[in-house]
mmCIF file of the N, C-alpha and C atoms, coordinates in Angstrom:
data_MODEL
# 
_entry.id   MODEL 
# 
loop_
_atom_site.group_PDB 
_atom_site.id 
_atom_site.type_symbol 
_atom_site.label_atom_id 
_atom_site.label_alt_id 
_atom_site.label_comp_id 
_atom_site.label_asym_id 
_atom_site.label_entity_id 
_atom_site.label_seq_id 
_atom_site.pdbx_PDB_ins_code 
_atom_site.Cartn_x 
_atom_site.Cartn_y 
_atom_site.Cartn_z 
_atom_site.occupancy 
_atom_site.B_iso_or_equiv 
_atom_site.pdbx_formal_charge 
_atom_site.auth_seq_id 
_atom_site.auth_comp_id 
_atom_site.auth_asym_id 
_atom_site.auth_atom_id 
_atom_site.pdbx_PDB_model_num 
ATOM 1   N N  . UNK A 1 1  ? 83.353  68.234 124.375 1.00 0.00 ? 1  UNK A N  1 
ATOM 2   C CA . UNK A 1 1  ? 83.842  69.268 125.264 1.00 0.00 ? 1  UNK A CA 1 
ATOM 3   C C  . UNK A 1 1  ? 85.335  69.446 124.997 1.00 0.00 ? 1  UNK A C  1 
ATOM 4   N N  . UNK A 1 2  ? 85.877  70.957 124.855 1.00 0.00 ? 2  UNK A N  1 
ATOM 5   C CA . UNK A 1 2  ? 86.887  70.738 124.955 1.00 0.00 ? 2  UNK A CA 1 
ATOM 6   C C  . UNK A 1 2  ? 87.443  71.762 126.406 1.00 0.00 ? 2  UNK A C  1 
ATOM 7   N N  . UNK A 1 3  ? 88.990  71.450 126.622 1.00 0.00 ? 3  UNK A N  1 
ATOM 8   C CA . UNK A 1 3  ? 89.295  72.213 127.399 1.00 0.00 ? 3  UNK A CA 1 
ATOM 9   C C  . UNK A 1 3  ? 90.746  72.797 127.200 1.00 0.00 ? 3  UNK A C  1 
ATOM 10  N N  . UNK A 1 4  ? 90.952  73.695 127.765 1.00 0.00 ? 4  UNK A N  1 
ATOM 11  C CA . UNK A 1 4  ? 92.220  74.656 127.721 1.00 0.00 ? 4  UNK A CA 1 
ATOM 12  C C  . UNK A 1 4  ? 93.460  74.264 128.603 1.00 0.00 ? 4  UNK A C  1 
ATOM 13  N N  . UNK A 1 5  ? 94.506  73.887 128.491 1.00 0.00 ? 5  UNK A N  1 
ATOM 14  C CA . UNK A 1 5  ? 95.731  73.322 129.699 1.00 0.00 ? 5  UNK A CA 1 
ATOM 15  C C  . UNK A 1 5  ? 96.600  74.352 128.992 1.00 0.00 ? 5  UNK A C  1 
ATOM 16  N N  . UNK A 1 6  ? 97.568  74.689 130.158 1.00 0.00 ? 6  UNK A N  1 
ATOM 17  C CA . UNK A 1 6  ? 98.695  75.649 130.071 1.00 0.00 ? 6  UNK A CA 1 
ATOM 18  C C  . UNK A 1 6  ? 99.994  74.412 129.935 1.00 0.00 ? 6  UNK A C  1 
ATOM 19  N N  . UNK A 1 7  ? 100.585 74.773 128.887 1.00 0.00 ? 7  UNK A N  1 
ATOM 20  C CA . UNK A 1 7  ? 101.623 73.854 128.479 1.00 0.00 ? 7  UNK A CA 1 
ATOM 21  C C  . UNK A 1 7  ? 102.980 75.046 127.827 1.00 0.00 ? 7  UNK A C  1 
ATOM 22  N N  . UNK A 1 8  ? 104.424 73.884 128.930 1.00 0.00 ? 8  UNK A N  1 
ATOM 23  C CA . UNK A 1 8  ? 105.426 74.735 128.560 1.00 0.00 ? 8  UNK A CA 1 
ATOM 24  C C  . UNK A 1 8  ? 106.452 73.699 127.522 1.00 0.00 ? 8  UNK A C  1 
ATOM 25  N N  . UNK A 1 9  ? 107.230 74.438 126.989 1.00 0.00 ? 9  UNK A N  1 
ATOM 26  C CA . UNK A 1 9  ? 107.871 73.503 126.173 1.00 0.00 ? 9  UNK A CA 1 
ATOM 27  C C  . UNK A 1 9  ? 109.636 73.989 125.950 1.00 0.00 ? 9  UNK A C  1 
ATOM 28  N N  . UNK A 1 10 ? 110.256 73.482 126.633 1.00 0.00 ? 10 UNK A N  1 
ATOM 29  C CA . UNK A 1 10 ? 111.460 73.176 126.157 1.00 0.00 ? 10 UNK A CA 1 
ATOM 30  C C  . UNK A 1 10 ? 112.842 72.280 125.601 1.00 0.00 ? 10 UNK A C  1 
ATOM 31  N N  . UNK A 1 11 ? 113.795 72.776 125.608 1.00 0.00 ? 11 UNK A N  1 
ATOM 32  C CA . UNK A 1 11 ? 114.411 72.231 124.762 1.00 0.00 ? 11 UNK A CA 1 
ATOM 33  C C  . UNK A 1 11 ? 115.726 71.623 125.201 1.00 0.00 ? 11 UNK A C  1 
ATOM 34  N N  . UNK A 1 12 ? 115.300 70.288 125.535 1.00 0.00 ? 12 UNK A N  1 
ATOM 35  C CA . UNK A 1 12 ? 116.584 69.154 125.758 1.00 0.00 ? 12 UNK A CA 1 
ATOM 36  C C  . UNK A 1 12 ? 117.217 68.276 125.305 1.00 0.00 ? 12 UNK A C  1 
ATOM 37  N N  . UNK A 1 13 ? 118.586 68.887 124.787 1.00 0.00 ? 13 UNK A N  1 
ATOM 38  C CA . UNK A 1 13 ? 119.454 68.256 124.067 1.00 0.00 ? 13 UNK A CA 1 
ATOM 39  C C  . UNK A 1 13 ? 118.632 68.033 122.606 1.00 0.00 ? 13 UNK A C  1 
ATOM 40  N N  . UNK A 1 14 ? 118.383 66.974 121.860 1.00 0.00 ? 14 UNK A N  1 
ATOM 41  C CA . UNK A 1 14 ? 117.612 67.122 120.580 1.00 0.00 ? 14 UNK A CA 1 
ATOM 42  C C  . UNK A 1 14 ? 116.328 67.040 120.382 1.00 0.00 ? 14 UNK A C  1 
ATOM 43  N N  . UNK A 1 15 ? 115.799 66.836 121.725 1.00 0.00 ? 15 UNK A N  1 
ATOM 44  C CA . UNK A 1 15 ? 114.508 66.882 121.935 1.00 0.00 ? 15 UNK A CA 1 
ATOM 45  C C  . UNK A 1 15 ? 113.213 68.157 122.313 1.00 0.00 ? 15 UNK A C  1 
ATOM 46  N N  . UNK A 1 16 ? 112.209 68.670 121.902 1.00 0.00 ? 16 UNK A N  1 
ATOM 47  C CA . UNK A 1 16 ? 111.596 69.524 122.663 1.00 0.00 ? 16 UNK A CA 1 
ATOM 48  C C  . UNK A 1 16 ? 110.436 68.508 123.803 1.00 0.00 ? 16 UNK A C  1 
ATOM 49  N N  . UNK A 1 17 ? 110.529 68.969 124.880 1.00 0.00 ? 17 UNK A N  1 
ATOM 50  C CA . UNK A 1 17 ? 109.504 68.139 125.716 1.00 0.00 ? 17 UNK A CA 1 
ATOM 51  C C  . UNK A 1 17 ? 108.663 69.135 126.030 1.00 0.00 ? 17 UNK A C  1 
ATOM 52  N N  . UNK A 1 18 ? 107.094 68.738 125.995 1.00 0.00 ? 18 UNK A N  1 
ATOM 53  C CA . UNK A 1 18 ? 106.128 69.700 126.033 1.00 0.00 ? 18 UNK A CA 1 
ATOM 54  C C  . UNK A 1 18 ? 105.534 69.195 127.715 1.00 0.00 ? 18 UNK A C  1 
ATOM 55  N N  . UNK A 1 19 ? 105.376 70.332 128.553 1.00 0.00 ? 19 UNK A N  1 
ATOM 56  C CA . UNK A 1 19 ? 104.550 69.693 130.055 1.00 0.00 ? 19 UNK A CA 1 
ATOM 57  C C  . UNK A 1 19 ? 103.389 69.966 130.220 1.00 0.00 ? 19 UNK A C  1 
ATOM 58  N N  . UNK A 1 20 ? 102.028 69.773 130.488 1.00 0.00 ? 20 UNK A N  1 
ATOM 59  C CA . UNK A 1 20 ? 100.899 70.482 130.562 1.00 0.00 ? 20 UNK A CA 1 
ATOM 60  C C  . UNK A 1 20 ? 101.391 70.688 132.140 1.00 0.00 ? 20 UNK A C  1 
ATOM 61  N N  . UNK A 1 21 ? 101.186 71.983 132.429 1.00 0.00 ? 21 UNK A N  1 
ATOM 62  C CA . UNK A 1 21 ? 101.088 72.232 133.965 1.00 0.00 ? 21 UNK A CA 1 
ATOM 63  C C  . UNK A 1 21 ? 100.182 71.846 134.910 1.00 0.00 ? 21 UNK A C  1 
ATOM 64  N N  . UNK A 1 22 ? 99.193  71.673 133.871 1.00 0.00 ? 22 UNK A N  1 
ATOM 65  C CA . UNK A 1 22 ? 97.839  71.399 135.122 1.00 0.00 ? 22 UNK A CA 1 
ATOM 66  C C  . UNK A 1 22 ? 97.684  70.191 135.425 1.00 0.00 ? 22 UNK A C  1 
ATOM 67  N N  . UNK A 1 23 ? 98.559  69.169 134.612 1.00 0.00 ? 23 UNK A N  1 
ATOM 68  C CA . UNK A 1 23 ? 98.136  68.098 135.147 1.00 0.00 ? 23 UNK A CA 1 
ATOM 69  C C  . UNK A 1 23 ? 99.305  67.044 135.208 1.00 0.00 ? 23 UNK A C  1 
ATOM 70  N N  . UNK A 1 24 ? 100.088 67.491 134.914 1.00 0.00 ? 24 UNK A N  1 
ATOM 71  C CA . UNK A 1 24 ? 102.098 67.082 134.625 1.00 0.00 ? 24 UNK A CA 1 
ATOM 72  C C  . UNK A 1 24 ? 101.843 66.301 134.372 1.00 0.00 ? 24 UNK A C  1 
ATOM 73  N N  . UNK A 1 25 ? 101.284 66.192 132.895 1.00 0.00 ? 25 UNK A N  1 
ATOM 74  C CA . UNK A 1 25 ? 102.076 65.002 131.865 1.00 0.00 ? 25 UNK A CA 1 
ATOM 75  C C  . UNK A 1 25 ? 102.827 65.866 131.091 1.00 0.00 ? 25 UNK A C  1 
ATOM 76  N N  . UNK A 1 26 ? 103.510 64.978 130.009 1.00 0.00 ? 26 UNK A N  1 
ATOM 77  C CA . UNK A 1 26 ? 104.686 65.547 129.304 1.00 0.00 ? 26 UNK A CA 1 
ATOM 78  C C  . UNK A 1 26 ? 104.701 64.712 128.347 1.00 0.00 ? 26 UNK A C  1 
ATOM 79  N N  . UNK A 1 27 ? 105.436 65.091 127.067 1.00 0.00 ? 27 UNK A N  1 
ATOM 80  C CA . UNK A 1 27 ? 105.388 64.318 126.073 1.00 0.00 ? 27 UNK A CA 1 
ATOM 81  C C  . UNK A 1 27 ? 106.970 64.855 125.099 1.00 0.00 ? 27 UNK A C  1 
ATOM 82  N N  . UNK A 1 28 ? 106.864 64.344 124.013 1.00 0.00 ? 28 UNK A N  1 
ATOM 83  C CA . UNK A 1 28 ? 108.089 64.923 123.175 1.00 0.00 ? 28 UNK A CA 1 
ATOM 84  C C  . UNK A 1 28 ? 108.112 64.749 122.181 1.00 0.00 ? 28 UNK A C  1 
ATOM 85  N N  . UNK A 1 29 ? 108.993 65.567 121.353 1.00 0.00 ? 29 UNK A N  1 
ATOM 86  C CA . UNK A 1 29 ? 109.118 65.745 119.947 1.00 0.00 ? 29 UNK A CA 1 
ATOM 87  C C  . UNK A 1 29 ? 110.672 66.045 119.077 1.00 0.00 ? 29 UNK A C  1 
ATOM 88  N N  . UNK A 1 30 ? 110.835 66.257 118.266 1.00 0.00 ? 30 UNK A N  1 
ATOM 89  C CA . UNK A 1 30 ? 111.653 66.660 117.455 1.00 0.00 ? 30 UNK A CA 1 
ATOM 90  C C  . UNK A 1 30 ? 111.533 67.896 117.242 1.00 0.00 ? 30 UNK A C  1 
ATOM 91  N N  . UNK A 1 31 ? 110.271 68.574 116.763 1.00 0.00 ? 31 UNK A N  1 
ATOM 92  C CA . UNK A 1 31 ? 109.866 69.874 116.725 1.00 0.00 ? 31 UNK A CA 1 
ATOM 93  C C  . UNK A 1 31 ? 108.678 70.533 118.093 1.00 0.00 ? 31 UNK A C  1 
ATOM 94  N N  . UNK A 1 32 ? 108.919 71.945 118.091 1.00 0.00 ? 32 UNK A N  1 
ATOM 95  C CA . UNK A 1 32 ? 107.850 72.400 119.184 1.00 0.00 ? 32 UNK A CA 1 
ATOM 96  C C  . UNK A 1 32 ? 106.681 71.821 118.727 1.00 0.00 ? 32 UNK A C  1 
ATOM 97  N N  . UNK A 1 33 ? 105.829 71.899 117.555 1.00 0.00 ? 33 UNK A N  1 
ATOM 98  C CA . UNK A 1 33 ? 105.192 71.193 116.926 1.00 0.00 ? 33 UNK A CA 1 
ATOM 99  C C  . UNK A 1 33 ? 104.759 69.664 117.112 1.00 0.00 ? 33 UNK A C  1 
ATOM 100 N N  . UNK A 1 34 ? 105.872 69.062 116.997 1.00 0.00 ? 34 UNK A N  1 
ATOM 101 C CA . UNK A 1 34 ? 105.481 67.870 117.260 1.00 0.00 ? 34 UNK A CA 1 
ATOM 102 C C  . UNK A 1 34 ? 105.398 67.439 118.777 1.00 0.00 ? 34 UNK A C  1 
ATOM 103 N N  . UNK A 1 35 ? 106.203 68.132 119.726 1.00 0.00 ? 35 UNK A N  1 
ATOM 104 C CA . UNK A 1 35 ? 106.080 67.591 121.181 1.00 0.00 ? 35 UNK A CA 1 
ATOM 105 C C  . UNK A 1 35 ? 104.823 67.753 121.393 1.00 0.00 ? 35 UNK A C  1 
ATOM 106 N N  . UNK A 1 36 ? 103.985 69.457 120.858 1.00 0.00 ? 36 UNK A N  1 
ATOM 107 C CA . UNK A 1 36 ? 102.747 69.695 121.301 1.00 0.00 ? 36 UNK A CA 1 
ATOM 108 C C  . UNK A 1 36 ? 101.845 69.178 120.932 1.00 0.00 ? 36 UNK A C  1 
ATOM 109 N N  . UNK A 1 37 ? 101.610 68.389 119.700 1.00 0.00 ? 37 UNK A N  1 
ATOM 110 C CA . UNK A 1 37 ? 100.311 67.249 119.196 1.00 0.00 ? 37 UNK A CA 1 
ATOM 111 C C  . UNK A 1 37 ? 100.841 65.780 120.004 1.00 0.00 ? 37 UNK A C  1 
ATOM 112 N N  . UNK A 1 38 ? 102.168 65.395 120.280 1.00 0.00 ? 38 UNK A N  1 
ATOM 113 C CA . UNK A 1 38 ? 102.096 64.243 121.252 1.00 0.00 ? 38 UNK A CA 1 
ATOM 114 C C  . UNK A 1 38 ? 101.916 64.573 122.488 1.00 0.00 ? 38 UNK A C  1 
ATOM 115 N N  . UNK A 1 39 ? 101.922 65.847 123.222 1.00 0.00 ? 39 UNK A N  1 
ATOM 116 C CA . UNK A 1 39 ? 101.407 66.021 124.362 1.00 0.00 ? 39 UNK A CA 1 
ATOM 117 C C  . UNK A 1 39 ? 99.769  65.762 124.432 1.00 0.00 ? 39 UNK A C  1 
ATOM 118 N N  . UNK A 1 40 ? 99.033  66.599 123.021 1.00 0.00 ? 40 UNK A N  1 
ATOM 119 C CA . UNK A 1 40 ? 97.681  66.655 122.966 1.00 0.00 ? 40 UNK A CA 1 
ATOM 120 C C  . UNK A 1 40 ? 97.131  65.200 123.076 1.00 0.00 ? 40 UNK A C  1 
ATOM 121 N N  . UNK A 1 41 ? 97.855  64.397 122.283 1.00 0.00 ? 41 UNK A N  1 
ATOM 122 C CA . UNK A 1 41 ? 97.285  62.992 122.108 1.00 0.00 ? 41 UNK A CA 1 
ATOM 123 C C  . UNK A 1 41 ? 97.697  61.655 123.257 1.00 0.00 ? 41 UNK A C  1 
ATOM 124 N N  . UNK A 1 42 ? 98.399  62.347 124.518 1.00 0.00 ? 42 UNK A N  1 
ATOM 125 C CA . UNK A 1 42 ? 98.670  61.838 125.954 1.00 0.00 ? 42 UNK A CA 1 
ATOM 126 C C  . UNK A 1 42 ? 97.650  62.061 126.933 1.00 0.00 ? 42 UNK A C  1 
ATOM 127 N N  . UNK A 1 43 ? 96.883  63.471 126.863 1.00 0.00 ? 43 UNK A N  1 
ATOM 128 C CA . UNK A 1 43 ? 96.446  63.895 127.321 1.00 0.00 ? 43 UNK A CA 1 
ATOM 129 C C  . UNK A 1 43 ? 94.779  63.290 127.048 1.00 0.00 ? 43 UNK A C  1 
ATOM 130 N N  . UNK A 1 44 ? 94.558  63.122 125.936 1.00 0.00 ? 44 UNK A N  1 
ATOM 131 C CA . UNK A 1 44 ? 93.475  62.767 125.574 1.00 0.00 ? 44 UNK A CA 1 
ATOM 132 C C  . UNK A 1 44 ? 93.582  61.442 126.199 1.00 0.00 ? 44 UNK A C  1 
ATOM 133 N N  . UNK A 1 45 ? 94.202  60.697 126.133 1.00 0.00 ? 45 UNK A N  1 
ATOM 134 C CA . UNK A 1 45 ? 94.889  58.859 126.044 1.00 0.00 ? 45 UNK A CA 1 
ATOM 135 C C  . UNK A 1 45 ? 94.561  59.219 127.771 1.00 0.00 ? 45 UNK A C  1 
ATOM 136 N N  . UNK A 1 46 ? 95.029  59.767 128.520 1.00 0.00 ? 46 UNK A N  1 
ATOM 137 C CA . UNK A 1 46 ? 95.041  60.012 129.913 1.00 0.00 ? 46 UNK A CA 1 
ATOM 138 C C  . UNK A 1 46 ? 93.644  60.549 130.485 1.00 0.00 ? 46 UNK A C  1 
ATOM 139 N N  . UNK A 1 47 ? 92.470  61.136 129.863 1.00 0.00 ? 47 UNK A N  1 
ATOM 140 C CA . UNK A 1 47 ? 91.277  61.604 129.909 1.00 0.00 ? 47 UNK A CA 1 
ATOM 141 C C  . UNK A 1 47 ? 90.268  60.567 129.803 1.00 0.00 ? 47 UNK A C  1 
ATOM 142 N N  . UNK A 1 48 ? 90.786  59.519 128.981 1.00 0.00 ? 48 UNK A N  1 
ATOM 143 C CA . UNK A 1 48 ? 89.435  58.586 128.240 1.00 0.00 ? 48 UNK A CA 1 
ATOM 144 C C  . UNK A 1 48 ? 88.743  58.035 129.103 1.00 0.00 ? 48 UNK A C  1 
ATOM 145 N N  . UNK A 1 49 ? 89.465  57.473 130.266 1.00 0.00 ? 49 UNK A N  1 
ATOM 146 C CA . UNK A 1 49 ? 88.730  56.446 130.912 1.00 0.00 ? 49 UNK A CA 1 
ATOM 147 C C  . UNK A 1 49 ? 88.765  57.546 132.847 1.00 0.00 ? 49 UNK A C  1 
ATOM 148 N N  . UNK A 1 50 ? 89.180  58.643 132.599 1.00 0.00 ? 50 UNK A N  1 
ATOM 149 C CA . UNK A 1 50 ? 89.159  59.729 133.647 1.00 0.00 ? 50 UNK A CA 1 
ATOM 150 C C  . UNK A 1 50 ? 88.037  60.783 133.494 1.00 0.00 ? 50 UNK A C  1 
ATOM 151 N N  . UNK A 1 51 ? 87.803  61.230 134.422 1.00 0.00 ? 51 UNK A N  1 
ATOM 152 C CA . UNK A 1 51 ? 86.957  62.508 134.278 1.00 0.00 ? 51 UNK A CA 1 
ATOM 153 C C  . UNK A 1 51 ? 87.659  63.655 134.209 1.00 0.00 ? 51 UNK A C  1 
ATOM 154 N N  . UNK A 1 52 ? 87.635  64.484 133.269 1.00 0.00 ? 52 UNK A N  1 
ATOM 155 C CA . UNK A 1 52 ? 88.600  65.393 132.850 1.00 0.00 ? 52 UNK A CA 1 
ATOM 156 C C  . UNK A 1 52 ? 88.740  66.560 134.151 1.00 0.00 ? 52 UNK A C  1 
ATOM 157 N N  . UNK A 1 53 ? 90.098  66.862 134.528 1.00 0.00 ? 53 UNK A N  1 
ATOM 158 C CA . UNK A 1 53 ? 89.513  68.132 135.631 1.00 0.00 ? 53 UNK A CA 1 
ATOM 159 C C  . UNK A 1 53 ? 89.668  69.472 134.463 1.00 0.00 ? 53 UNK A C  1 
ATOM 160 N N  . UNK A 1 54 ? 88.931  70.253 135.031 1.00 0.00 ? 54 UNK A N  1 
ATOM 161 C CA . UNK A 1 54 ? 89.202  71.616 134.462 1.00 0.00 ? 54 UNK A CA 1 
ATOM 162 C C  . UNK A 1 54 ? 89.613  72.662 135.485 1.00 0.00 ? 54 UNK A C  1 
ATOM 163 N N  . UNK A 1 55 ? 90.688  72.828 134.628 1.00 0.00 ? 55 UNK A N  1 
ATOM 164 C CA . UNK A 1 55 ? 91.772  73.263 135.557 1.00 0.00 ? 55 UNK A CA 1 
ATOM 165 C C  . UNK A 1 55 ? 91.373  74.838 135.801 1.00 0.00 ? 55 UNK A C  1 
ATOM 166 N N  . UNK A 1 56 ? 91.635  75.675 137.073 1.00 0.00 ? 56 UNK A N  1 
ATOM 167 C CA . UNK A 1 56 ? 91.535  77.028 137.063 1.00 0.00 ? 56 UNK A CA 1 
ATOM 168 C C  . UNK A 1 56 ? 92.203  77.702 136.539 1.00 0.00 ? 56 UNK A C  1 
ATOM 169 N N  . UNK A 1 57 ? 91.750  79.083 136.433 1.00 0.00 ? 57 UNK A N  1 
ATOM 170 C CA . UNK A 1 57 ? 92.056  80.092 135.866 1.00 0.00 ? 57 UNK A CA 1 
ATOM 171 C C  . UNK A 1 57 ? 93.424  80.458 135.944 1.00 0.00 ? 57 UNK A C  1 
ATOM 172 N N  . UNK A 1 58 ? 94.871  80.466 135.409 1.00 0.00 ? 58 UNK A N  1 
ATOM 173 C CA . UNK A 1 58 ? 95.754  80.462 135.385 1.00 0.00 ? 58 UNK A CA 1 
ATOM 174 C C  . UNK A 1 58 ? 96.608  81.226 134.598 1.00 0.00 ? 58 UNK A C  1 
ATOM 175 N N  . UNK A 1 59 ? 97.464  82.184 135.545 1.00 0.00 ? 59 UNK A N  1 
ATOM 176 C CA . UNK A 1 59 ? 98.057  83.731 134.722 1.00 0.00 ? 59 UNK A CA 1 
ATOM 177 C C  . UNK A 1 59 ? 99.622  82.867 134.680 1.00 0.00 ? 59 UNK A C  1 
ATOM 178 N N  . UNK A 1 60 ? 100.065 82.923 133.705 1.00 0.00 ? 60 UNK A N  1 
ATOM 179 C CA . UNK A 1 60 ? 101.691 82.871 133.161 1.00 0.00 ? 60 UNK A CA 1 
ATOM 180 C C  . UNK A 1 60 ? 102.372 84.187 133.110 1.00 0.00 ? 60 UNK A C  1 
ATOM 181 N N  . UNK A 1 61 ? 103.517 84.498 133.654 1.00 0.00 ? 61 UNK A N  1 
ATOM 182 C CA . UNK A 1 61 ? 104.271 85.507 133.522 1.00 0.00 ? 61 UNK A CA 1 
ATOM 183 C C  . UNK A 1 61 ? 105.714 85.222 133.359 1.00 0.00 ? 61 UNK A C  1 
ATOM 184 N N  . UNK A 1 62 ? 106.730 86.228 132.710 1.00 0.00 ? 62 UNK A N  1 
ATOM 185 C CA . UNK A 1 62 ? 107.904 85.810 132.984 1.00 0.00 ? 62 UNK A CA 1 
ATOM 186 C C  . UNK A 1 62 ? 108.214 87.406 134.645 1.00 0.00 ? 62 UNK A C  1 
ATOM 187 N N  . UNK A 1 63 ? 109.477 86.912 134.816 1.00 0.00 ? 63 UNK A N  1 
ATOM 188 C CA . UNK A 1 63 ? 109.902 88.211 135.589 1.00 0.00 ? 63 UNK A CA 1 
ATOM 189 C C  . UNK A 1 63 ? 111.184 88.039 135.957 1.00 0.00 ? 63 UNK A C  1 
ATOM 190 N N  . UNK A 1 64 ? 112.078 88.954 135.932 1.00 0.00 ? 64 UNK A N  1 
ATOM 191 C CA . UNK A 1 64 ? 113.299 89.517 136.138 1.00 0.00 ? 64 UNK A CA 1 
ATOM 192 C C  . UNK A 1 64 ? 113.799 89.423 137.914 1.00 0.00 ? 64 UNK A C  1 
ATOM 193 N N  . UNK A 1 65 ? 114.797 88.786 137.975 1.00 0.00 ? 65 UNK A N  1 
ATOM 194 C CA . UNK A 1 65 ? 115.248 89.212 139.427 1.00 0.00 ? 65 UNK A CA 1 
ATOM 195 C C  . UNK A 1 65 ? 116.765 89.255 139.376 1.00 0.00 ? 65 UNK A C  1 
ATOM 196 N N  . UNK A 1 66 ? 117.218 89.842 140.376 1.00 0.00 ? 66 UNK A N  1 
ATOM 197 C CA . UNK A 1 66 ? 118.359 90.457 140.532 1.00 0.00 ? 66 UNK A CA 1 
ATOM 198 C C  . UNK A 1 66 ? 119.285 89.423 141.735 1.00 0.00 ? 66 UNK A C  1 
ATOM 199 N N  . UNK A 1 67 ? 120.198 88.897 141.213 1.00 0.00 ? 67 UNK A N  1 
ATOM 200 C CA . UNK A 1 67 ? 121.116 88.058 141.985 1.00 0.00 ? 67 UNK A CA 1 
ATOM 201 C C  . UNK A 1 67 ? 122.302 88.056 142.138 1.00 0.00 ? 67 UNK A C  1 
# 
């Protein structure tokens, strides 16, 4: 089975840290690349001995506000 997590990734100091939202773990890298296969392989590591949730349906947007 696989499943889908919404994951954000930015960039601190020399690091990129990747977060899955749905289930806030986080992981890191050197490259976007690499944070996101050590996030994948946390996530799995965090699943094995869990029952995976599957997370709902979930819209990402950016949006503009005025301050």
């Amino acid at each position: 089975m696989s499943i889908r997590y919404n994951v954000v990734v930015q960039k601190e100091e020399n690091w990129y840290v990747a977060t899955c939202i749905d289930n806030n773990i986080t992981s890191q890298g050197k490259t976007i690349e690499e944070s996101i296969e050590n996030l994948k392989e946390a996530i799995e590591l965090y699943y094995e001995s869990e029952e995976p949730i599957i997370p709902k349906e979930t819209y990402i947007t950016t949006l503009e506000v005025a301050i």
